[in-house]
N, C-alpha and C positions, 0 to 999 in steps of 0.2 A: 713414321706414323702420319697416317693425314685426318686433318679434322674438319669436318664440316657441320656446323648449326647455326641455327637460326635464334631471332631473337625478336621480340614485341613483347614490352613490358619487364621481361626477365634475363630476356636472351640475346645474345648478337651473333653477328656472323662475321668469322675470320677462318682463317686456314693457318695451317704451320706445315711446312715446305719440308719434305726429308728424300732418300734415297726409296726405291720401291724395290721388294725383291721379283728378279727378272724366273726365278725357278717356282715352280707349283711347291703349294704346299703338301703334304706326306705324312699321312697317320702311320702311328708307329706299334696299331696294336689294330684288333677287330675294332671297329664302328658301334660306338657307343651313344647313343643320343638323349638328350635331356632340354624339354621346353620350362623357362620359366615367366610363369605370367606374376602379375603385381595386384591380381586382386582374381576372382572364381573364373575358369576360361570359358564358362560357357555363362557369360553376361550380355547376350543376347544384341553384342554388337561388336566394339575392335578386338576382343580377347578373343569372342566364339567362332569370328571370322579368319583368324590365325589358328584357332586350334581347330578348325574344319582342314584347315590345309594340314595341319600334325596330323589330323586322321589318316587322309588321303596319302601322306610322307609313309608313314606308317606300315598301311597295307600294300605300297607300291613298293616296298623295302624287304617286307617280310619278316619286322624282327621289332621288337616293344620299342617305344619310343615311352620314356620316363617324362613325367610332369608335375611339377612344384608350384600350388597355387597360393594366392595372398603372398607374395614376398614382396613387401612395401619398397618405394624406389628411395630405399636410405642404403646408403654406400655398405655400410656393417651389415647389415641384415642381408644384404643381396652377396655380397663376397662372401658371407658364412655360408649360405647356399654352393653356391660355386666352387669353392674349396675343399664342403662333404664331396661334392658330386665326383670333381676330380679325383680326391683320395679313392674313391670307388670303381676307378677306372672311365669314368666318361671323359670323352676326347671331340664331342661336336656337344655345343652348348648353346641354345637360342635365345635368348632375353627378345621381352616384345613391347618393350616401351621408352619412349625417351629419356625419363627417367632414369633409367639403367646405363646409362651411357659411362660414364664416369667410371663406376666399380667396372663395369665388363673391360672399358678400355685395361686399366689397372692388372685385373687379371688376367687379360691376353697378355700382356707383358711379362707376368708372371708362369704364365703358363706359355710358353711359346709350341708347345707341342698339342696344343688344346685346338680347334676351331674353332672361333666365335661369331655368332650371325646378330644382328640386334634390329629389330624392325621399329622406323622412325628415330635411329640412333644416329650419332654424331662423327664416329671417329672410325678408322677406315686404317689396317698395316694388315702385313705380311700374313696374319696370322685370324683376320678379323674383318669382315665387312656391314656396311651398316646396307639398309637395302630398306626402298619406301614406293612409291609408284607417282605416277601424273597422274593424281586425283583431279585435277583441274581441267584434263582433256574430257572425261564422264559426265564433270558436273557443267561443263559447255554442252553437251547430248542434252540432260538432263532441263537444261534451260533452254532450250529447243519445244522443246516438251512442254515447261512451265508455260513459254510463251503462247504457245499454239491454245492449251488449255487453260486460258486466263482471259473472262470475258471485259472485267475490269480495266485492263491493263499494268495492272498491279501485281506482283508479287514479291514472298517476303521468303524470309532465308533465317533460321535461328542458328548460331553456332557457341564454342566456347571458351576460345582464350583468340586474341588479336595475335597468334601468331602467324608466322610467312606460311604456312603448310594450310591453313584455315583463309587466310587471307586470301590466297590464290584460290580456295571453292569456291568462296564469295563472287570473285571477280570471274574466273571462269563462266560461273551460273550465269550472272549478270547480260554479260560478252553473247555466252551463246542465244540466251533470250532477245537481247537487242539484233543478233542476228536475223530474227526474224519479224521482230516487232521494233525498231531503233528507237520508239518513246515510252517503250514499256518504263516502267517505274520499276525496282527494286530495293525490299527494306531488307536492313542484315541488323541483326541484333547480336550481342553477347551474352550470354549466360552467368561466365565469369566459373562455369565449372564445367569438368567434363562425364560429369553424370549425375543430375540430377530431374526427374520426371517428374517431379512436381512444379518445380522451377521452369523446365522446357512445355509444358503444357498451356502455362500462365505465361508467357513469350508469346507461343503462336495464337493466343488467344486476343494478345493486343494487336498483335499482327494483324489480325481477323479484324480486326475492330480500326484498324487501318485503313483500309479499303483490299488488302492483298485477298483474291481469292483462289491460294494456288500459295500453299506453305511446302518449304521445303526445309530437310533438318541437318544438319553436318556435327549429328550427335549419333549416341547409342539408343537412346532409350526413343517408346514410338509412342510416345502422349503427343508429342505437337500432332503427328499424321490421326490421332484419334481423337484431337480439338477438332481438327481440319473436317474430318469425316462427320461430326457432331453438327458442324454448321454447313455442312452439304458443299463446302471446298475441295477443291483436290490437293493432290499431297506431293512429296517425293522423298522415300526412306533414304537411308545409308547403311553403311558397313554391308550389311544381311539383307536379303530380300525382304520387306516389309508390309510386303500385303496383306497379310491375315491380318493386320491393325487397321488398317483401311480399306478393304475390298471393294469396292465400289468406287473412290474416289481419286486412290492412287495411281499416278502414272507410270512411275516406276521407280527403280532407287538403284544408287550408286554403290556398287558392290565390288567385294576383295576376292580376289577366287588366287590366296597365297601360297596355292599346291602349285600353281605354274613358276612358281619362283623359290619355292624349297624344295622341290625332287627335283630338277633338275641341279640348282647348286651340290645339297648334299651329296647327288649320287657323283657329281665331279671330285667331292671331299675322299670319298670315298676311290676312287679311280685314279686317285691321284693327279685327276688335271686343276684343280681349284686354284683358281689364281684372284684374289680378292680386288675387285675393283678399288682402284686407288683413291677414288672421289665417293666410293660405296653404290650401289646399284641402284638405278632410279628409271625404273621400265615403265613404258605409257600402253595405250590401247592397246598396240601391236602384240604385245605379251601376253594379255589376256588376261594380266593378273588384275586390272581393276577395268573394270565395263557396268553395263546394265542391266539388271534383273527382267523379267519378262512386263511387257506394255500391260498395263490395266484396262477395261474397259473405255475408257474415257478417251482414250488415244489415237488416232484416226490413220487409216493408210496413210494420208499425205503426211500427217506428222512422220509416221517409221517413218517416211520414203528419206523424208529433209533428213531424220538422224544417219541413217545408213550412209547418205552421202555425205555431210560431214564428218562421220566416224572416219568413213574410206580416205579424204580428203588428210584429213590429220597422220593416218598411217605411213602415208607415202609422202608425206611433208607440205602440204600442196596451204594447209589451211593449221597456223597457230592461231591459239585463244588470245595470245599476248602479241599479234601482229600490228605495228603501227597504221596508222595513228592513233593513238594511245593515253587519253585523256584522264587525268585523274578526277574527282567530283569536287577537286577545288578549283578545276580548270586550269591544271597544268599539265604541259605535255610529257608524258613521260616517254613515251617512245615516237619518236617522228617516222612519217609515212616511209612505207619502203624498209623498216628495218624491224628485229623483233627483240621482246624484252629477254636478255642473255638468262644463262638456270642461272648463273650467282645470283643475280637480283630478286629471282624466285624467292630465294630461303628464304631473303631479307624485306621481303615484300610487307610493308607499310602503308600503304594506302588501298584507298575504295573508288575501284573506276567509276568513271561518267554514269550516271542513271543512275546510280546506288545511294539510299538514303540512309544515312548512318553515321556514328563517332566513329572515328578509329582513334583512339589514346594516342598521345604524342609520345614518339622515340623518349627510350629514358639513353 
């Protein structure tokens, strides 16, 4: 088994070291399938955007795809799930949140004839892979964008837990903004939850009250992008396209499009070539499973022109977010010129680069 997560505040990052199986894995009956979300899948940001791609799995399959919504990430409640679903004959099973990590591992082991997929999961064997994207390559685009439309030179960023997966949009955004502006300023905030819009409203509203004119959100809910629009700011959604919340001021938002990364795996489930990445899947722009929603009005050719070639630039490897020199905003170097910050360091990503104004909690 192999395991990989992250930690800030809660979590750390380690691995445990075993054998990989060298043969695909093999369903032993018809193609059963079953999503389990941890709270309603169409919450109108990382659930609705995973079960947009269960649609698309769905109709590109031919055949029902089952889904089990609210099942809380408590170990008991989610294997009680799991274990009807099995007795019933299902044999590919998707959890979609970190959370879930623990019981899915548990029962891949238990069920070794089962497939298990888990989006933003930890742990990674023969029978199980966990699979996430380079959010951090978009929201470099994205701060491209901020910068270009920020007369200020200010802008601010609201998110909701310090950890390494959040931490890297932070710095991404940052990165690609100073890209084009090198003294833009950037504020990042934390929320301390990952869904609350009354709470993410009153965020971008001190933001606003900052000087940022140019919020951007690394949440679900679209109150910060409708702060932003109320004080005639521009915006930048996530998960789901989010312009109907800001029409006028948005530039555009960081999107999952996770149909390119589950019809293709399942239908290898199915065909028998699935071979589960050993580190778990972690695809960038090239895949297509995380990029950018359509430009807003606000957005100027020149701005597309810089994102298109930076997008191209990252594809073909030419241009990392995380490329030295590589200053933290305590002014230390994390990455010296010439070299690039390795994915381990990714998960475990704890600090806020250079230009970013913000706590990050110290490592517990």
């Amino acid at each position: 088994m192999k395991l990989r997560f992250w930690h800030a505040a809660a979590f750390s990052v380690t691995a445990l070291f075993s054998s990989h199986a060298a043969d695909a894995f093999e369903l032993k009956s018809d193609p059963k399938i079953a999503f389990i979300y941890a709270a309603t899948a169409k919450d109108g940001g990382w659930n609705e955007a995973i079960d947009n791609g269960r649609e698309i799995l769905e109709a590109e399959l031919g055949i029902d795809v089952a889904v089990a919504e609210n099942i809380p990430e408590e170990a008991t409640r989610l294997r009680a799930a799991i274990d009807l679903y099995v007795k019933r004959g299902f044999n590919i099973i998707v959890g979609t949140t970190y959370g879930y990590s623990e019981a899915m591992n548990e029962a891949a082991e238990a069920y070794p004839d089962v497939a298990f997929f888990n989006a933003s999961g930890v742990h990674n064997s023969d029978n199980m892979e966990s699979f996430y994207a380079r959010t951090y390559q978009a929201w470099y685009l994205a701060g491209i964008a901020a910068a270009d439309g920020s007369e200020a030179g200010k802008i601010g960023m609201l998110a909701g837990f310090p950890v390494g997966v959040v931490n890297w949009d932070i710095n991404g955004f940052a990165r690609g903004a100073q890209s084009v502006k090198p003294d833009i300023e950037t504020y990042a905030t934390f929320t301390n939850s990952w869904w609350d819009p009354v709470r993410e409203g009153q965020v971008a509203e001190a933001l606003l009250d900052q000087g940022a004119d140019v919020i951007a959100t690394d949440l679900s809910a679209a109150s910060a992008l409708k702060a932003a629009e109320e004080r005639g700011a521009n915006s930048i959604g996530y998960q789901l396209d989010m312009s109907p919340s800001a029409p006028e001021g948005i530039a555009t938002s960081v999107v999952f499009h996770w149909d390119k990364y589950l019809v293709p795996r399942i239908k290898s489930v199915i065909d028998g070539s699935w071979q589960p990445e050993e580190w778990g899947w972690f695809g960038g722009l090239e895949t297509g499973v995380i990029g950018l929603a359509p430009f807003g009005p606000s957005v100027t050719q020149t701005t597309k022109e810089k994102i298109e070639a930076a997008k191209a630039a990252m594809i073909v490897g030419d241009l990392n977010p995380f490329a030295g020199p590589l200053k933290t905003n305590a002014d230390e170097i994390k990455v010296p010129e010439g070299e690039i910050l390795p994915d381990e360091d990714l998960w475990s990503m704890d600090f806020f680069v250079e230009g970013i104004t913000g706590t990050m909690p110290a490592s517990k």
